[in-house]
N, C-alpha and C positions, 0 to 999 in steps of 0.2 A: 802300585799306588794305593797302597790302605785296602780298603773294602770294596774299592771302586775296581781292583781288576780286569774286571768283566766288561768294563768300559775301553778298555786301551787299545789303541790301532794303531798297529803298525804296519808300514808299507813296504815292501823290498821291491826296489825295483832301480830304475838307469834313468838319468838326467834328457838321456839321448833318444828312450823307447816311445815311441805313439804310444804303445801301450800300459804304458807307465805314465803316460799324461793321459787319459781318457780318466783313470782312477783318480789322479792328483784334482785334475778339477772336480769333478763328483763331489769328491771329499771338502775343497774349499768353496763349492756354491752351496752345500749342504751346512758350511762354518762345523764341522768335527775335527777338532783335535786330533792328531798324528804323529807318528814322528816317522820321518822315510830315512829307511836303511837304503844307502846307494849299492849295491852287488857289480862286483868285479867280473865280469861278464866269462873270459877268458878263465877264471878262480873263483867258480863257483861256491858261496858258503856253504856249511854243512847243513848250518838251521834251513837255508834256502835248499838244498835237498831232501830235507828233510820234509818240507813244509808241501812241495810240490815232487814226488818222488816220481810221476807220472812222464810227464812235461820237462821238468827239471828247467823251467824258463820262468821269467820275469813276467807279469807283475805279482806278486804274489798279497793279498791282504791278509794279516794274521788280527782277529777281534779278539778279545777275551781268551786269547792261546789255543784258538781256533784257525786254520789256516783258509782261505778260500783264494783260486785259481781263476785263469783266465777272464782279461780284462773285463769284455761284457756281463760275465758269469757274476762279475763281482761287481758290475755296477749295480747291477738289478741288486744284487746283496743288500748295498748302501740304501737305495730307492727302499724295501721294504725295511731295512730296522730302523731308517732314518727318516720315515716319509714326512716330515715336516719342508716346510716350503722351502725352495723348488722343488716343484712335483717333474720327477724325471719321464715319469709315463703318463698319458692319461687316463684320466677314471675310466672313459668307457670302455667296454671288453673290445668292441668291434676297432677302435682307433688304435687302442691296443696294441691288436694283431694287427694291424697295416704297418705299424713302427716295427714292429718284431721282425715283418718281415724285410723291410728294409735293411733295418740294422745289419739278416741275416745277409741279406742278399752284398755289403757292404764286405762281412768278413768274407766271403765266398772268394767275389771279384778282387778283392785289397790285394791277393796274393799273386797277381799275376806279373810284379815287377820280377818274380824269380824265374820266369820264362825268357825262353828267346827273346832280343829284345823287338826286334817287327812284330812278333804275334803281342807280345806285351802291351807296345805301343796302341796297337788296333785294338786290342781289348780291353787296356785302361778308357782310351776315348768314348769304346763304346758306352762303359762304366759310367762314365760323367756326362754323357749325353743322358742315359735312363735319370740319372741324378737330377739333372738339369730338369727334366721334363716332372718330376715328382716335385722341384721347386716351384716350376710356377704353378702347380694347380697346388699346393701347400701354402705354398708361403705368397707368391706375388697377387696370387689370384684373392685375400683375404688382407686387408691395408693393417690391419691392426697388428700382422705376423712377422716380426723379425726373424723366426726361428723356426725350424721343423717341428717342435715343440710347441709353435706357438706364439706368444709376448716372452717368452724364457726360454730358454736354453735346455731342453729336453735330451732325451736317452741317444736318441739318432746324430742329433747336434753332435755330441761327445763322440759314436763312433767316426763318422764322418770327418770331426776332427783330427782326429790321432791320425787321418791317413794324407787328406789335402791338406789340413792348416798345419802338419809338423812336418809331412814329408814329402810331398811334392816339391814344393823352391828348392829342396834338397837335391833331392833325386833328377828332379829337369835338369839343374846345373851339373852332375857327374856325371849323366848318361850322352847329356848336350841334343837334348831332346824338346820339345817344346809341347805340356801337352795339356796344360790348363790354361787355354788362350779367353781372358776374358772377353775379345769379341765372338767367341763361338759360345761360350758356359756366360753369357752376363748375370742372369739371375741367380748360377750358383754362385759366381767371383762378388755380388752384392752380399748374400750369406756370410765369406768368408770376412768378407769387412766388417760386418756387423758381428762376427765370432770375435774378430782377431781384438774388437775395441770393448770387449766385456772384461774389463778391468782384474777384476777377481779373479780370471783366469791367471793371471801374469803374476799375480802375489807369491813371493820368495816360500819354498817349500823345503831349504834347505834348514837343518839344523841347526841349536847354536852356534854360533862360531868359539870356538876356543879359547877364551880370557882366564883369567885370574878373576874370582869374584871382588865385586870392589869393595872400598873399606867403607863406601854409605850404607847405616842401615835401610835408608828410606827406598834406595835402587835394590838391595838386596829384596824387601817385602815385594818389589814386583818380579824380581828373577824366582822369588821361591814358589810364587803364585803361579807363570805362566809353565814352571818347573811342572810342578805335580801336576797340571794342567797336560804335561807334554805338547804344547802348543809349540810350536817352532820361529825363531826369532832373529832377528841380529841384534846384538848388541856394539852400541859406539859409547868409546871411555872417553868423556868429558873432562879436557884441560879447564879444572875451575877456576884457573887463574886465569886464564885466556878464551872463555868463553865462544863458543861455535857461533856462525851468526843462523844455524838453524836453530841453535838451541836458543837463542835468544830473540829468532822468530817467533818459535812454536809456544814461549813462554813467555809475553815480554809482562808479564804482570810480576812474578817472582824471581822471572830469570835463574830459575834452582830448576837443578835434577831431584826426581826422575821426571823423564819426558816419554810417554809413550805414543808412540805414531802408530795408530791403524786404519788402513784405506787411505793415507794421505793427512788423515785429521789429529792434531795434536791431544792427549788426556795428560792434565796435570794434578801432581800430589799425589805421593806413593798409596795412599788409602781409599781416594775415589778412583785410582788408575785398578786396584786389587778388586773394588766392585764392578766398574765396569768389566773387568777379565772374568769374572764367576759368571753375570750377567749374560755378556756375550757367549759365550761358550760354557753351557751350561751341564753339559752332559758328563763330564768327568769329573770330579772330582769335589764336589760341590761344596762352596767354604761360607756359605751361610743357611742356617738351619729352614727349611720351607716352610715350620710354621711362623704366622704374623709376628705371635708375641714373643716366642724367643730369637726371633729376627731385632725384634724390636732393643733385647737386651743386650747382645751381641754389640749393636751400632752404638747403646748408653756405652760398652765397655770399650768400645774405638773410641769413640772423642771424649772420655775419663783419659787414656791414656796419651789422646794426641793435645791435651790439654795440660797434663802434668807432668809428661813424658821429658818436659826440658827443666825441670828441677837438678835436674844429676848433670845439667851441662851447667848449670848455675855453681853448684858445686862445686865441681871440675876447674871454672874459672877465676873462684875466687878460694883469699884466705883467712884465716883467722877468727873473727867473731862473726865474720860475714858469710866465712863458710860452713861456720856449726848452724846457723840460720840454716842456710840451704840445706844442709844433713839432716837435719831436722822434718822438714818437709818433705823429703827423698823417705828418709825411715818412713813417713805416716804412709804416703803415696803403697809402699811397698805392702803396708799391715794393709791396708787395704786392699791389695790384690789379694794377697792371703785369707785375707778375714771372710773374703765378700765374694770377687769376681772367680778366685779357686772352690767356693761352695757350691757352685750352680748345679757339679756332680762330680761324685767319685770315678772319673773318666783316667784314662792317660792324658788328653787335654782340655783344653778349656769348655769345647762343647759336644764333646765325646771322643771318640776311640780314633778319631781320624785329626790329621791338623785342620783346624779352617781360619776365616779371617780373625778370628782374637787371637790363634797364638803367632798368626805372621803381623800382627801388632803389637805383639805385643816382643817379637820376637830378639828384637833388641838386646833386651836385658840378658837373654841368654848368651853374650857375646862380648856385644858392646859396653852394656854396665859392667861387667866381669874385669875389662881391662881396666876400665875409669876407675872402678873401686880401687883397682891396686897400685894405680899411679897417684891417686890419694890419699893412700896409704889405711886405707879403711876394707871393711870383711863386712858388709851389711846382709848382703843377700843372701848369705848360709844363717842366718838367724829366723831367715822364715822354712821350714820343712816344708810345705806344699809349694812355693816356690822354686825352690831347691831340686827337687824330686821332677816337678813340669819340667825347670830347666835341662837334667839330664833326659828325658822321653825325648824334649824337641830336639836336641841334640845327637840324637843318634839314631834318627829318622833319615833315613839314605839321601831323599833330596835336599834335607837342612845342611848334614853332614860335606856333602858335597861341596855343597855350594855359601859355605862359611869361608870370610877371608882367614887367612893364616895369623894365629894369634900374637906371633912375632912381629908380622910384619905392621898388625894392627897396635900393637903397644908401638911399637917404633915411630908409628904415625903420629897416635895422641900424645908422647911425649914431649917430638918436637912442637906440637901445638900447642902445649898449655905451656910449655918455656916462655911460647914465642909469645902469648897473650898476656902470660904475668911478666912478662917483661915489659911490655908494652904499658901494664896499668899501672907499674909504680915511677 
C-alpha cells in the first residue's frame, strides 16, 4: 500500500481456532485494519511455513513483512505498538505481573482437554474453580469491574476467552461432559455474559466478499478507500430500481447509495463516508494530509468537485445548443483542475506520492468521464496533459486497477441510459 507498508497486518489463522480469535479481537477492540488470511489446516501455506517455521501452526501475525507467533506472544505485540485505548495491560508493573501470571497459568492448564478424559475432567474443574475464585476477588468484589481488566476487556479477558467462550459449549457437547456449570462458576458464567455482549467482538472479520466492482463511481470512492485501508467488509449490490427497505432505512433523506454501516450505525454520501473511514481508522494509510492548512485545501478541492462534478452529466443528457452550453462548462471545470488543483505539486498525485482523498474524488474522471466523453462523441480530457498523465498513475495503482468496473460493461451501461433519457426528453 504506497509508503505506508510498514503499516499492514495481516492475520493467518482459522475461523474455527480460540487462538485465532484471541488476536481477531485484540485487533478489532484496538480498531486496526487487517486482513485475515483463513489457512487450510490440513494444507498448510508455504508463506504460513514460512512465517512460523518453528511451530508451523496458526495464529500467525505478519506487521510490516514481519511475522510474529503465538497467540499471547502476539497479543502483547498489539498492546505495545498499538497502545492506544483499550489498554490491554495495566500501567502498573505489580498488576501487571498478576495478569501475566494468570494468563500464564491459563495456557498451562487449557491443554489438559488432550488428556485422558477423567484426569482432564478433574483438572479442567479444577482450572475454573482457581478461575472462579480470582473472579471474585477481581471483578465481583470491586462493582465498577465488568472485566479481569477492569471496566474493559483486558489481556487475561482475551486468553480466557479463546478457551471458555469459543470452546467449552463446544467441547461439553462432543465429549458429553458437563463442565462449566453456572451453579458451581456463577461469578465466572456472569464474565462470560458480559464477554459474550461486547459487541465489537462479534464484527465480521472476513474479507471482501467477491463482486464485480459496481458501475457507481460514488460506491467505488468508498470501495477504494476501505481498499487501501485493507479494512475488511461486505458488500451488498443494490437493486436501484427496487430499493432495499434497509437501504431506504438507513438513508430515507436521499434514499441513494453509498450506504455505509458501522457498528449498526448508517454514514451517508461517498465523501463524508471516505472521511469518516481515514478518521476512524487512521493508522494505514492516511488520505488527508495532517497539516491544518493543507487539510484545509484538500476539502476546498472535494466540494469544488462535488459541486461541478455534475456538469458532464448535464452534458451527457442533453443536445444541441444545450449541450455545447454544458461543454463548455465541463471544458472550464477541467482547465481548472489543471491550472489550479494539479499545481499544488509535482507529485504522482494530487497531494503527494501516495492516493489520498482528492484523487478518490476526484477519481471519477479517470473512468467514468472517459466513457461519457465518448458516447458523446467528444475527446476533452486528453487536452489537458497533467490531467492526462494523473489519470494514467491512478490508473494503474493495483487497488484502483483492481477495483475499476469493466470498461465494456460500463459503456454498455451509460449507452442504454442516455437512449433511455433522450428519449424520454423529446
Amino acid at each position: 500500500m504506497g509508503g505506508n507498508d510498514y503499516d499492514v497486518v495481516k492475520l493467518h489463522g482459522h475461523w474455527a481456532s480460540p487462538f485465532s480469535a484471541r488476536v481477531l479481537w485484540a485487533l478489532n477492540l484496538k480498531g486496526i485494519p487487517y486482513e485475515f488470511i483463513v489457512e487450510d489446516l490440513p494444507n498448510k501455506s508455504e508463506l504460513l511455513l514460512q512465517y512460523n517455521p518453528v511451530h508451523k501452526k496458526i495464529p500467525v501475525l505478519v506487521h510490516g513483512g514481519k511475522p510474529i507467533c503465538e497467540s499471547m506472544v502476539i497479543i502483547e505485540y498489539i498492546e505495545e505498538t498499538w497502545p492506544q485505548s483499550p489498554s490491554l495491560l495495566p500501567k502498573d508493573p505489580y498488576e501487571r505481573a498478576i495478569i501475566r501470571f494468570w494468563v500464564h497459568f491459563v495456557e498451562l492448564k487449557g491443554e489438559t482437554f488432550g488428556e485422558e478424559q477423567e484426569k482432564a475432567k478433574k483438572e479442567s474443574v479444577e482450572m475454573l474453580r482457581r478461575i472462579e475464585e480470582f473472579c471474585v476477588e477481581k471483578i465481583n468484589n470491586n462493582t465498577n469491574n465488568k472485566f479481569f481488566g477492569g471496566e474493559e476487556i483486558g489481556i487475561l479477558d482475551i486468553a480466557l476467552g479463546g478457551m471458555i467462550v469459543e470452546w467449552y459449549d463446544v467441547i461439553e457437547k462432543i465429549v458429553g461432559v458437563k463442565l462449566f456449570d453456572p451453579k458451581e462458576f456463577p461469578h465466572l458464567h456472569q464474565w462470560v455474559n458480559h464477554f459474550k455482549q461486547l459487541l465489537l467482538l462479534r464484527q465480521p472479520t472476513t474479507k471482501a466478499m467477491t463482486t464485480p466492482p459496481p458501475t457507481s463511481p460514488f460506491s467505488s470512492r468508498v470501495i477504494w478507500a476501505l481498499k487501501l485501508k485493507g479494512i475488511p467488509y461486505q458488500y451488498f449490490e443494490e437493486d436501484l430500481h427496487n430499493k432495499s427497505d434497509l437501504l431506504l432505512k438507513y438513508n430515507p433523506v436521499h434514499k441513494q447509495i453509498p450506504v455505509l454501516v458501522h457498528g449498526g450505525k448508517p454514514i451517508c454520501e461517498s465523501m463524508i463516508i471516505v472521511q469518516y473511514i481515514d478518521e476512524t481508522w487512521p493508522h494505514v494509510h492516511p488520505l488527508l494530509p495532517k497539516d491544518p492548512y493543507q487539510k484545509a485545501l484538500a476539502r476546498f478541492w472535494v466540494t469544488f468537485f462535488e459541486e461541478k462534478g455534475s456538469l458532464i452529466w448535464n452534458m451527457f443528457t442533453t443536445r444541441g445548443e444545450e449541450q455545447e452550453k454544458w461543454k463548455k462548462e465541463y471544458i472550464e471545470m477541467l482547465r481548472t483542475i489543471e491550472d489550479e488543483a494539479l499545481m499544488m505539486n509535482n507529485k504522482k498525485y494530487f497531494l503527494g506520492e501516495d492516493i489520498g482523498i482528492l484523487d478518490i474524488s476526484f477519481g471519477c474522471i479517470a473512468h467514468w468521464f472517459e466513457v461519457i466523453e465518448e458516447l458523446c462523441e467528444v475527446r476533452l480530457i486528453e487536452s489537458f496533459p497533467k490531467l492526462h498523465s494523473w489519470i494514467q498513475n491512478f490508473k494503474q495503482h493495483p487497488i484502483i486497477n483492481q477495483n475499476l468496473p469493466p470498461r465494456d460493461k460500463l459503456l454498455l451501461h451509460f449507452k442504454g441510459l442516455r437512449e433511455k433519457i433522450l428519449a424520454s426528453a423529446t
